[in-house]
Each structure stands twice: as C-alpha cells, then as structure tokens.
N, C-alpha and C positions, 0 to 999 in steps of 0.2 A: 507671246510676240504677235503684233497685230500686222498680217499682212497686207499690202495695199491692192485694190483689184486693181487690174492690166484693160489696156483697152482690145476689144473681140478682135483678135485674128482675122484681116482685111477691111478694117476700119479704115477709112479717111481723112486724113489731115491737111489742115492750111497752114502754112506757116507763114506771118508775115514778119519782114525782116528777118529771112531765112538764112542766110548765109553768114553773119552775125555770131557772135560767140555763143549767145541763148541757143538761138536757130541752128548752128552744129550739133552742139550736143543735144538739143531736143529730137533731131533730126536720127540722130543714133542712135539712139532709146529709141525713138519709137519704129524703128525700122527691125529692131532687134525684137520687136516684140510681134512682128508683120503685122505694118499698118502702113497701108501707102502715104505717104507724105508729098505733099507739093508743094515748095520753097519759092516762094515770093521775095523780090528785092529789084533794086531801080537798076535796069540793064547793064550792064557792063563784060567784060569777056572773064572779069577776077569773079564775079556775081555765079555767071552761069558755070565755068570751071571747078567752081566751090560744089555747088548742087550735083555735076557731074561726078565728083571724088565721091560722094555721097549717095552716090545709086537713086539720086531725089530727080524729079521732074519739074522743072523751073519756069515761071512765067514772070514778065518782068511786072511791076506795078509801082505805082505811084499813088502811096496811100492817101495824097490828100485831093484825089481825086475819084468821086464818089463813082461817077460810070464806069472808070479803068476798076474797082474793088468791082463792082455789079458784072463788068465782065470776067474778070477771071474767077470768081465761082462758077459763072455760065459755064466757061470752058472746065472747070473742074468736074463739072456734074456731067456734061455731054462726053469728057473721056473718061472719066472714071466711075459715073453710073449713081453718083451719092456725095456726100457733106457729112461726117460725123460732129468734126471737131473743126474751132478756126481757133488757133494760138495768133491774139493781135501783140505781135513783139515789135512789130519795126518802133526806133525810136533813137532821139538826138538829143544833146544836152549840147549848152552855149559853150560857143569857142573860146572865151573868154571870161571873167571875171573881175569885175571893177565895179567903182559906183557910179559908174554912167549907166544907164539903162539903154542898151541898144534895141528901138523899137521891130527891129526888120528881123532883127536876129531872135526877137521874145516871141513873135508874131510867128517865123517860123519851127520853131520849136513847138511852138501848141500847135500849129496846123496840124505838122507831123506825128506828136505825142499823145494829141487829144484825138481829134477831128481823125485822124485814119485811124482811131477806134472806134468811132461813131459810126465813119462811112463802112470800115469793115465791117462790124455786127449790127451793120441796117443789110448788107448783101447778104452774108452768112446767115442769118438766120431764117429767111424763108429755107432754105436747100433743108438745113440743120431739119429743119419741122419737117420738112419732105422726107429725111432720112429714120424718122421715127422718135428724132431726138438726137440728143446729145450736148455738148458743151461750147463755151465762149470764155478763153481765158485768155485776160489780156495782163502784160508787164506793163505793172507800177512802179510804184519804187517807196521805198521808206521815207524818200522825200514828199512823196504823198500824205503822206500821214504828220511826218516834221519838215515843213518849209524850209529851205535850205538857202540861207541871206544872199549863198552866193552866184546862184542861176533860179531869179524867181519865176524865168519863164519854165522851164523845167518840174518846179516846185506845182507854181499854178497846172501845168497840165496833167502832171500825174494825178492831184489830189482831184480834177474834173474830172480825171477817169474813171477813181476810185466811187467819185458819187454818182456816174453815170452808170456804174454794174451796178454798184446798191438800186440806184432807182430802177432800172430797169427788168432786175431778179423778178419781183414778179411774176410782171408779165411773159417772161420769158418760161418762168417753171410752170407755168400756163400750158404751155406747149411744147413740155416736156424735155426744154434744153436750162441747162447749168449754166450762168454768166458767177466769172468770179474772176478776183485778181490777187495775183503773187506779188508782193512788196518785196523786194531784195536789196540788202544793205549793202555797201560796196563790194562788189563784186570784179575777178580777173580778165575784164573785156576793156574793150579799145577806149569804152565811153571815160578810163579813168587817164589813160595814157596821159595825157601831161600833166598829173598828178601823185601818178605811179610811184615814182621815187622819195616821195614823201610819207607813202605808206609802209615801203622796206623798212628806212630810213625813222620811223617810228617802231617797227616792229609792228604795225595796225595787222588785223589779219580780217583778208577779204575772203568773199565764197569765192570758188569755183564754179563755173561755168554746168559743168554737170550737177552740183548741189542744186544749184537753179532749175536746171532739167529735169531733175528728180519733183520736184514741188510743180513743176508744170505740169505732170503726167498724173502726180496725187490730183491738183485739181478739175483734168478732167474726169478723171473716174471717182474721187469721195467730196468733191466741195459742195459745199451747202452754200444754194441761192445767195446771191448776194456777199459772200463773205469775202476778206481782203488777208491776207495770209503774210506774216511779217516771215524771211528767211535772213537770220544772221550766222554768223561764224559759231558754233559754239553752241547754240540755242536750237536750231532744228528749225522746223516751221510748225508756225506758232499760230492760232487762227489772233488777230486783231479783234479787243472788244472796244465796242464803240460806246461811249458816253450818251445818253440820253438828254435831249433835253427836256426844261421844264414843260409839263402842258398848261394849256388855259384850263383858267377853271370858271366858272360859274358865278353869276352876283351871289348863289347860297354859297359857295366853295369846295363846288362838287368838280370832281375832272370832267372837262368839256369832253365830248364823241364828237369826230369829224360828222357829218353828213354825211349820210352813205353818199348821195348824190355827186359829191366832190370825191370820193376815192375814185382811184381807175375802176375799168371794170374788172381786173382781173385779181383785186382787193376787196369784190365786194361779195 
C-alpha cells in the first residue's frame, strides 16, 4: 500500500475560496494534520462565520484583483512568519445555460476562474520561494480538459488554467515550488445546485467534497511539475496524459531543436 506524505507539522496554507465546499473540507484535513490554514473569500458575515466554525483565520479578498492577492500574502507572512502552500480554489460557473452567449457573464467567470489564478500564483510565489519552497495547487475542472457546450466561459477558463500550471512548472521547480492542477468531475458543491436533481434523478454519481480534498493534499505533497490530475467517482485520481504534438522537422527530415535562445531560462 502506497502511503501519501502529509504536509510538516506547522506548515502554511492559503486557501482561496475557502469557505466553499472544496475550501471546508480541505480546510479540515489540513488542520487535522497541523498546518495552519487561512481561508480567503469575498467578505460577508456567512464568509467569516464559515472560517470561524473552522478554527481558520479569514481575510476577505477579491481574487480578480491582483493588489488585494499581493496583499493578503503580505499579511499572511507578517502574522504567520511563512507561505508553504496557496490552494487557488475560488471559482464560478455561468448562471445560466442557452445559446445566447452572455458577454458580461463569460467575461466574469474567466476573470474569476482564470485571472485570480494568475494574480494568486504571481503573489504566492515569491513568500512560497522565501519559505524554502513548496506548492501551487490550483481547481480545474474536467471541463478543462473536455469543453463543456454549455458554460463556454467556464470551459475557456479552466482549460487557461490548466495551460497556465503546464507553462509555468518550470520555472517554478526552479525554485523549488510544485504548480499543479486537480481536475474534478461533477462533484457535491453548490456550483451544481440547479442541476442537482438531474443527477439523483439519473442515478449520475458525483464526488464528494472530501474526495476532492483528499487529491488537493496529494498534490501538494506528491505532484509532479506541471501535471493536471483527472478525479472521478469510481476511478481515483488519475494523473492526465497529454497528447504531443507534431514537431517541425528539417528541409533533410530531421526533428527541428528549439533554439536554446527562445526556451526560458529556467529550460535551458
């Protein structure tokens, strides 16, 4: 039996969109395991209440705002001394589904979905480097990987997320932190509520909330650079292999070599 390592005993956590179905139960797990966690989410008195039931220490934020991310790391590091881990959970899916495309509402969904993954792991990661290392795991979704006809704003952001940890592993295991992403197929949280009854009513079976949790904890402690982790009912977590494409080749018909010159530096 292969056990999973735990994250050290007074480790560091961010959680964005903490208070959230993911963000409870990751929040309990990792508390259980003594790791301090501080639960990020947009103010409200249900917000802080939630973090409070939860022995968590709360700061409000608003992920698609890159200074409000920059500061509360600040303030995590000035009370709590360190940065291990930043879980980027917060995330939205369209109110709606039709064939209209509602621009406002596609727009906000990637801000939220993509963009406060970006703005999170541009803050997190100087603290993370300061802290000796550690990880960046952010919620995708399976609709990352299969485009989903009926929220393409949704579709579009997670699979940007999914190619923003690829691109960015690297550089990141540069400096000694883990960027990866958990993909989770319908899953027992609010984001399914007015679809809910369609999945009883099939028999469909979703994960639970701590399945998800469980695979958020693997990848901070075992995932491999870059990698995207499919979690279904049934299946486990599963790492995602990605298809290659073709490369250039050569007027002879040799595989072209990038230039070292055009890889990053932290590629070459």
């Amino acid at each position: 039996m292969v056990t999973t390592p735990t994250p050290a005993p007074g480790s560091v956590a961010l959680i964005t969109g903490g208070t959230g179905g993911f963000g409870r139960a990751l929040a309990t797990k990792l508390r259980g395991l003594e790791v301090t966690v501080v639960l990020t989410d947009l103010d409200s008195e249900r917000n802080r209440q939630v973090a409070a039931d939860l022995g968590c220490p709360f700061l409000p934020l608003d992920v698609t705002d890159p200074a409000a991310n920059q500061a509360v790391v600040a303030q995590i590091e000035a009370e709590h001394g360190r940065l291990d881990a930043a879980f980027l959970n917060a995330g939205i899916s369209a109110a709606k589904s039709d064939d209209a495309l509602d621009l406002d509402e596609f727009m906000k969904v990637v801000n939220i979905d993509l963009f406060g993954v970006v703005y999170g792991a541009q803050a997190a990661r100087p603290a993370i480097k300061r802290a000796g290392g550690g990880a960046i795991v952010v919620t995708a979704s399976l609709a990352g990987l299969s485009p989903m006809a009926g929220d393409p704003g949704y579709s579009v952001a997670k699979g940007g997320a999914i190619a923003f940890v690829r691109s960015m592993a690297p550089r990141l295991a540069a400096e000694g932190t883990t960027i990866s992403a958990i993909c989770p197929g319908f899953a027992d949280t609010a984001i399914i509520d007015r679809i809910r009854d369609e999945f009883t009513a099939a028999g469909f079976p979703v994960l639970t909330a701590e399945e998800v949790a469980d695979a958020m904890v693997m990848a901070w402690t075992s995932a491999e650079p870059g990698a995207a982790y499919v979690i279904q009912p049934g299946v486990g977590v599963v790492p995602y292999k990605f298809k290659g494409v073709p490369a250039a080749r050569t007027e002879t018909g040799e595989t072209a070599v990038v230039p070292e010159a055009l890889r990053p530096p932290s590629m070459r």
